[in-house]
N, C-alpha and C positions, 0 to 999 in steps of 0.2 A: 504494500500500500504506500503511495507516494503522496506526499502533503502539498497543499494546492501553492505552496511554495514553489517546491520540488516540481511542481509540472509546469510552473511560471518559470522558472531559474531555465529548464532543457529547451521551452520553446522558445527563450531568449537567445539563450544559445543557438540554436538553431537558426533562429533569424538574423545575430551577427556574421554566423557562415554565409550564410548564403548573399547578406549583404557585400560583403568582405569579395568574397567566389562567387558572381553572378550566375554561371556556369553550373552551379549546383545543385540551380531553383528546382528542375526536375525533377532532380533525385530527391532532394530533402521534401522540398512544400511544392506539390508538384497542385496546378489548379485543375481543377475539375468541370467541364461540362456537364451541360445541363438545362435546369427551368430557370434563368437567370438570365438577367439584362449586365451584359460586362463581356469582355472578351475573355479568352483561356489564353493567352499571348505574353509570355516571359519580358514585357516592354515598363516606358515609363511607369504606369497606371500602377502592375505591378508591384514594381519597386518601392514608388510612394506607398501605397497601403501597406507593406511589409513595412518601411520605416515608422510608418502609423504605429503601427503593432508594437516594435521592440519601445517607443517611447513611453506608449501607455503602460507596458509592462515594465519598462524602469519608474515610473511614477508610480506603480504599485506597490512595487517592489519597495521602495520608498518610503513610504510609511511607517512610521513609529508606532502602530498600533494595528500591523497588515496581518493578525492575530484574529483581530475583530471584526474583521472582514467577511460577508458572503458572496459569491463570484457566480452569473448569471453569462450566460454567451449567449445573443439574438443576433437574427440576421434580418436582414428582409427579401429574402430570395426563399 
């Protein structure tokens, strides 16, 4: 069992490799088609949102009290 720390901390990681090695977006966080308005295209779009991600999850991360915390993931697709 891995603590919702522990699944923040890996897909950080995950998101600074793959920033770091563009190259790698496939293999690690490869995107998915589907019922969705967006492309599947390794491009800008991409990227940004990926940098989205590790920011918010350094601001989580962040917190003096990320103990207290309950974590909710929505999409709108």
């Amino acid at each position: 069992f891995q603590s919702r720390y522990d699944n923040l901390r890996n897909l950080l990681e995950v998101c600074e490799t793959v920033l770091k090695g563009n190259s790698r977006a496939e293999e690690l966080l490869p995107s998915q088609s589907g019922f969705f308005f967006g492309g599947t295209e390794y491009d800008e779009w991409y990227f940004k949102d990926l940098q989205h991600t590790r920011d918010k999850i350094n601001e989580l991360l962040s917190k003096p009290d990320f103990d207290k915390f309950d974590f909710q993931y929505q999409s709108s697709w």
